[in-house]
C-alpha positions in Angstrom: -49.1 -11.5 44.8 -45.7 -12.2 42.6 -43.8 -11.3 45.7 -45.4 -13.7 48.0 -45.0 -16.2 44.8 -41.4 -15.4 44.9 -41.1 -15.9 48.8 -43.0 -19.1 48.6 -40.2 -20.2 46.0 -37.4 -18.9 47.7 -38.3 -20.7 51.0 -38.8 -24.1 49.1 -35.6 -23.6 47.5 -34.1 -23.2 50.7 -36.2 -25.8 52.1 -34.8 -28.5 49.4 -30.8 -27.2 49.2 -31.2 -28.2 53.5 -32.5 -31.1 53.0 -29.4 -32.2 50.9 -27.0 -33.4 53.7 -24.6 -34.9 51.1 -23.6 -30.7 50.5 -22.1 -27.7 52.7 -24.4 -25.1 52.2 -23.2 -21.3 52.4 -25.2 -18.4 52.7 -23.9 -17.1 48.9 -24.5 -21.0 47.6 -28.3 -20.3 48.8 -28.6 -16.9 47.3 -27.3 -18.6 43.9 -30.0 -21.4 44.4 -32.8 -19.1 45.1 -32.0 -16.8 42.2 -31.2 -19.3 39.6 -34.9 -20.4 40.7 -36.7 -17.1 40.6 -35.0 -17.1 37.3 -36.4 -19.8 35.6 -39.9 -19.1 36.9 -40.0 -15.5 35.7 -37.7 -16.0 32.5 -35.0 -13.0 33.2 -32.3 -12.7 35.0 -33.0 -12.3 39.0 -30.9 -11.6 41.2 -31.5 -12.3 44.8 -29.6 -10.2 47.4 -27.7 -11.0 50.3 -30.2 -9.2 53.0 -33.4 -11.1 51.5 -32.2 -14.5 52.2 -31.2 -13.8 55.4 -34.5 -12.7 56.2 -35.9 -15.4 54.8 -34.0 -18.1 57.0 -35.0 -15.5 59.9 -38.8 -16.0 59.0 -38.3 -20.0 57.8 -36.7 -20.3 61.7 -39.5 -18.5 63.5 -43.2 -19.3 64.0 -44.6 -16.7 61.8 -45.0 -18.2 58.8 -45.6 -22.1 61.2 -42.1 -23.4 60.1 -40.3 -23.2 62.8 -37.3 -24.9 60.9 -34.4 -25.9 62.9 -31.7 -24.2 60.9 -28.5 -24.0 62.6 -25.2 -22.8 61.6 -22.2 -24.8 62.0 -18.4 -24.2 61.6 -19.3 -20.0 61.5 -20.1 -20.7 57.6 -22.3 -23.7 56.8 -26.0 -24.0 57.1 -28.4 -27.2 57.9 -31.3 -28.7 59.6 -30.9 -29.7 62.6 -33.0 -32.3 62.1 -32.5 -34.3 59.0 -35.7 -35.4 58.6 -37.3 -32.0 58.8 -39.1 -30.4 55.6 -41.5 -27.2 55.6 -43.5 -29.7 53.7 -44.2 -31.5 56.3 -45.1 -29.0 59.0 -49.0 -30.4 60.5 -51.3 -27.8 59.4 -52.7 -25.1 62.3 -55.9 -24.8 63.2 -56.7 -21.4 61.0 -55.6 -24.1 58.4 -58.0 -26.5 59.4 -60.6 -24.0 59.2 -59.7 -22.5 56.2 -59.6 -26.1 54.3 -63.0 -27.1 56.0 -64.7 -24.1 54.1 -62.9 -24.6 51.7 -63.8 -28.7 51.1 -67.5 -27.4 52.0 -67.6 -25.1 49.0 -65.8 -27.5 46.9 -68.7 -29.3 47.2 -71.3 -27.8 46.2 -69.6 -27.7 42.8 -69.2 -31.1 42.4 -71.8 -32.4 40.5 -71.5 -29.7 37.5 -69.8 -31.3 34.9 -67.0 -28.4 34.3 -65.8 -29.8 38.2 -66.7 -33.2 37.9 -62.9 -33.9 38.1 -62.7 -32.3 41.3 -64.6 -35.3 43.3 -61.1 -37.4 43.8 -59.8 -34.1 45.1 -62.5 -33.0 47.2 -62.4 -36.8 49.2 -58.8 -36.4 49.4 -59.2 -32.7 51.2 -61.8 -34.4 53.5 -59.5 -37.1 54.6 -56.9 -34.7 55.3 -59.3 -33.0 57.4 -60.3 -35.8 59.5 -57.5 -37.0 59.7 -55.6 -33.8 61.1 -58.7 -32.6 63.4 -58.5 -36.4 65.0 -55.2 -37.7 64.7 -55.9 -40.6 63.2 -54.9 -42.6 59.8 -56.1 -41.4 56.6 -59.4 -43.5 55.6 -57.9 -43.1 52.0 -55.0 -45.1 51.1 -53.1 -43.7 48.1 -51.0 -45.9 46.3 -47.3 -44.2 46.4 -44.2 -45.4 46.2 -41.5 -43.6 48.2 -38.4 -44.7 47.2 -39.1 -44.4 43.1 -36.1 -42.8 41.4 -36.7 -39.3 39.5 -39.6 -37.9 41.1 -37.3 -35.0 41.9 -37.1 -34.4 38.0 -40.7 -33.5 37.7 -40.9 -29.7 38.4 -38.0 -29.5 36.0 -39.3 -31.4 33.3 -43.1 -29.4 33.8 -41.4 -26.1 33.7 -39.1 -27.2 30.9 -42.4 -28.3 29.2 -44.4 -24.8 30.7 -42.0 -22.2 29.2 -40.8 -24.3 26.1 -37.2 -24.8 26.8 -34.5 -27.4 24.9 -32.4 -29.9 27.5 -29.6 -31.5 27.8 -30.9 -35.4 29.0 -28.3 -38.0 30.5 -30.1 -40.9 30.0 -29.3 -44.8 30.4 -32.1 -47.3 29.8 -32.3 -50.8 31.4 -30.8 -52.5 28.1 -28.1 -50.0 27.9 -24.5 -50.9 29.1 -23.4 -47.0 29.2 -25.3 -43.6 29.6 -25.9 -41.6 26.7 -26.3 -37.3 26.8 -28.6 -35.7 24.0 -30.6 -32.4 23.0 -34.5 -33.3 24.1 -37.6 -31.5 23.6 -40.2 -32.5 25.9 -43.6 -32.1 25.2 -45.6 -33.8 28.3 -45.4 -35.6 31.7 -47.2 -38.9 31.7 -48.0 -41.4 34.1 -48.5 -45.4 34.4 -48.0 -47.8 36.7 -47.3 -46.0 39.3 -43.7 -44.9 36.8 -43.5 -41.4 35.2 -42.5 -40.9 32.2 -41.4 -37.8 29.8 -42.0 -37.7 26.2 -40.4 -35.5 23.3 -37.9 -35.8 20.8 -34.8 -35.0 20.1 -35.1 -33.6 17.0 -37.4 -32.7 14.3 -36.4 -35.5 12.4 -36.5 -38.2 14.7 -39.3 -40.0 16.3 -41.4 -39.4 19.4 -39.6 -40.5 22.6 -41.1 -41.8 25.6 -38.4 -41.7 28.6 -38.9 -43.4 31.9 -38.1 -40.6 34.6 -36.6 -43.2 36.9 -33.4 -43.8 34.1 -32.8 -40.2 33.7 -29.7 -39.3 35.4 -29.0 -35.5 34.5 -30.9 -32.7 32.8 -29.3 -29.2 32.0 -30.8 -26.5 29.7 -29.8 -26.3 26.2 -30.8 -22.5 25.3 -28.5 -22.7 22.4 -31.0 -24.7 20.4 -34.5 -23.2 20.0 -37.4 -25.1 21.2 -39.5 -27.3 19.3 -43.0 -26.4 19.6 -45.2 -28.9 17.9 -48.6 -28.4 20.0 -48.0 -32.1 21.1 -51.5 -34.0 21.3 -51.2 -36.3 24.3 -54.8 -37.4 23.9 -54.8 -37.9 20.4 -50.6 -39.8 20.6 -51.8 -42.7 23.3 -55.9 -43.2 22.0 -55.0 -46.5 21.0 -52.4 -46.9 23.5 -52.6 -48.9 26.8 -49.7 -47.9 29.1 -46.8 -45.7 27.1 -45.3 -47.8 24.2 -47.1 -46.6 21.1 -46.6 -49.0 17.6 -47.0 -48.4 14.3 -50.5 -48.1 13.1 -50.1 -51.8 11.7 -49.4 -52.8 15.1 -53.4 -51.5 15.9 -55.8 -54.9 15.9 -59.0 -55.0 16.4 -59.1 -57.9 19.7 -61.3 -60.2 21.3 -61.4 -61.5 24.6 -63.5 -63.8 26.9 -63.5 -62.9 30.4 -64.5 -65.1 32.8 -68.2 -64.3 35.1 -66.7 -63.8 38.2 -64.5 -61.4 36.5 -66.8 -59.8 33.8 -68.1 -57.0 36.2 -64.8 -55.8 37.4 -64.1 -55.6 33.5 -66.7 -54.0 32.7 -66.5 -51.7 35.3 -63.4 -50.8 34.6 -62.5 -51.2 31.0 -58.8 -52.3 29.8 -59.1 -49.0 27.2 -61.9 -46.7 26.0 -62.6 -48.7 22.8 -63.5 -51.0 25.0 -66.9 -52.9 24.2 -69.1 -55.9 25.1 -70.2 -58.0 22.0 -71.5 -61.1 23.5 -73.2 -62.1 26.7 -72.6 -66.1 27.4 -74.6 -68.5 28.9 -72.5 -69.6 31.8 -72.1 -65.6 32.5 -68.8 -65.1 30.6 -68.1 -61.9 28.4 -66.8 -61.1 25.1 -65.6 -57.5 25.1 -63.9 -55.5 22.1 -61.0 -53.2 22.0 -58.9 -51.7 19.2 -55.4 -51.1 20.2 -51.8 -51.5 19.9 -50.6 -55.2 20.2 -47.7 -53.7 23.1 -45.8 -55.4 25.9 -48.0 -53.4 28.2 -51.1 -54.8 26.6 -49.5 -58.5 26.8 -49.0 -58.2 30.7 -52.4 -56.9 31.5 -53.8 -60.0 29.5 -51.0 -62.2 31.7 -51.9 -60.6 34.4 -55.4 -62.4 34.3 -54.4 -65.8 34.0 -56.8 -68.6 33.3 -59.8 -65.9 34.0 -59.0 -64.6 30.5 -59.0 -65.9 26.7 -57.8 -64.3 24.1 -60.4 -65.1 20.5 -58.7 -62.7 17.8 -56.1 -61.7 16.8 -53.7 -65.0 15.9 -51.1 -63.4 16.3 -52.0 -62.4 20.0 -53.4 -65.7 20.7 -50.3 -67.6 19.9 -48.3 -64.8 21.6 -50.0 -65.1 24.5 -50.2 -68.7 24.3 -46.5 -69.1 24.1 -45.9 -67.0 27.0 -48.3 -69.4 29.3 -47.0 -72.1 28.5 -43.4 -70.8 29.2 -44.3 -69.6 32.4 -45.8 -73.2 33.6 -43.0 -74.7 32.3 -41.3 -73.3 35.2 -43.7 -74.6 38.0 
């Protein structure tokens, strides 16, 4: 099994240095690649030899395995894809596949409504659609929100194994306010999500405070082994309970808030609370709601307020209400 493992990440190795066009790939910069990557996923040095990679473009290039990548050679040296756009990851799935995932979705299923899966159900629907929409060539049913062109997704797996196996980096970073790019030691402790932006957070010492970077402004990371780790058994959970989005205050930035939602808004509010303090205290007359939440008084918190317009009033705190206030009347200042 470790040896198909280490195939599977030799051919995506492969599969990624190819799909770089802006490089001139040799056969001794791919063995460097593929080792340097089966080094940081078993922890030791490994070395990859020259015969194993050649086998492996032999295999990627031939329909055993259902690539069928069109790897050529070009001035006696250089390797590429023929096709620029091509990606083993993208390779339609046979019909031994198709089978395969069918049983598999089926027996999926049956798990479902245990709660130790009951996380699986987005999963399972999302296997079905692939599915159908392989076996009859048609558009997924389910639409994901994605966004193809966001910056730093390619940082993830390094960031998640950085995070996996506990290892210091070295983080070129430049924020939106910052005129220049700055390079630190960073310790990250987990990968979050929001708004369809990812985001790392860590620190970069013991001393300072937690950082939450957006992956999008990161713009190099290298391993620092010289500086041991910082293992502090982060809490994600616990960090973010009074948090909406990823901007976490002081704990005198926490209020206890009141807001009137409007009634042809109240059920998709209710149905989908702001946060998970989230409570109704009053049901009006004219079919408004009051709801409850306690949380941190955050930009994020200010926009999802904003982003309700006149549907939405904000009772308590002061401070929010005037906040809010100002910003509204700001905004039709400029209609």
């Amino acid at each position: 099994m470790a040896q198909n493992k280490n195939a599977l990440i030799r051919y995506k190795t492969i599969d990624k240095c190819l799909q770089n066009k802006y490089r001139r790939w040799t056969l001794e910069n791919l063995i460097e690649a593929c080792s340097d990557a089966l080094n940081e996923y078993e922890g030791r040095d490994f070395n990859v030899s020259k015969r194993c990679i050649q086998l492996d473009l032999q295999l990627m290039r031939s329909d055993k395995l259902g690539y069928n990548a069109p790897i050529v050679v070009y001035d006696k040296k250089y390797y590429r894809y023929e096709d620029e756009n091509y990606s083993i990851t993208n390779i339609p799935l046979t019909e031994n596949d198709m089978g395969i995932l069918s049983e598999t979705v089926e027996m999926l299923k049956q798990f479902k409504d245990f709660s130790l899966f009951s996380e699986l159900d987005g999963i399972i629907q999302r296997l079905e659609d692939k599915v159908y929409s392989e076996k009859t060539h048609q558009t997924s049913i389910i639409h994901l929100d994605k966004n193809e062109n966001l910056k730093g997704l390619k940082n993830i797996d390094v960031l998640y194994q950085a995070i996996l196996k506990k290892v210091c980096l070295w983080i070129t970073y430049q924020s939106f306010k910052a005129r220049d790019s700055s390079t630190f030691t960073f310790h990250p402790f987990i990968l979050k999500q929001f708004n369809n932006r990812w985001f790392v957070v860590g620190r970069k010492n013991a001393k300072e405070p937690i950082l939450t970077l957006a992956m999008d402004r990161i713009l190099s990371i290298d391993k620092n082994l010289a500086i041991p780790y910082l293992d502090e058994d982060f809490d994600g959970d616990a960090y973010y309970k009074d948090t909406i989005g990823v901007t976490v205050l002081n704990d005198d930035q926490i209020q206890e808030v009141e807001l009137k939602i409007d009634k042809n808004n109240a059920p998709y509010v209710i149905t989908k609370p702001f946060h998970h303090s989230q409570k109704v205290i009053d049901r009006l007359a004219n079919g408004s709601v009051i709801i409850h939440l306690r949380v941190h008084l955050n930009l994020e918190f200010d926009r999802l307020i904003l982003g309700f317009g006149d549907s939405i009033e904000v009772l308590k705190p002061k401070v929010l209400r005037n906040r809010i206030k100002r910003k509204l009347i700001k905004a039709a200042s400029q209609y």
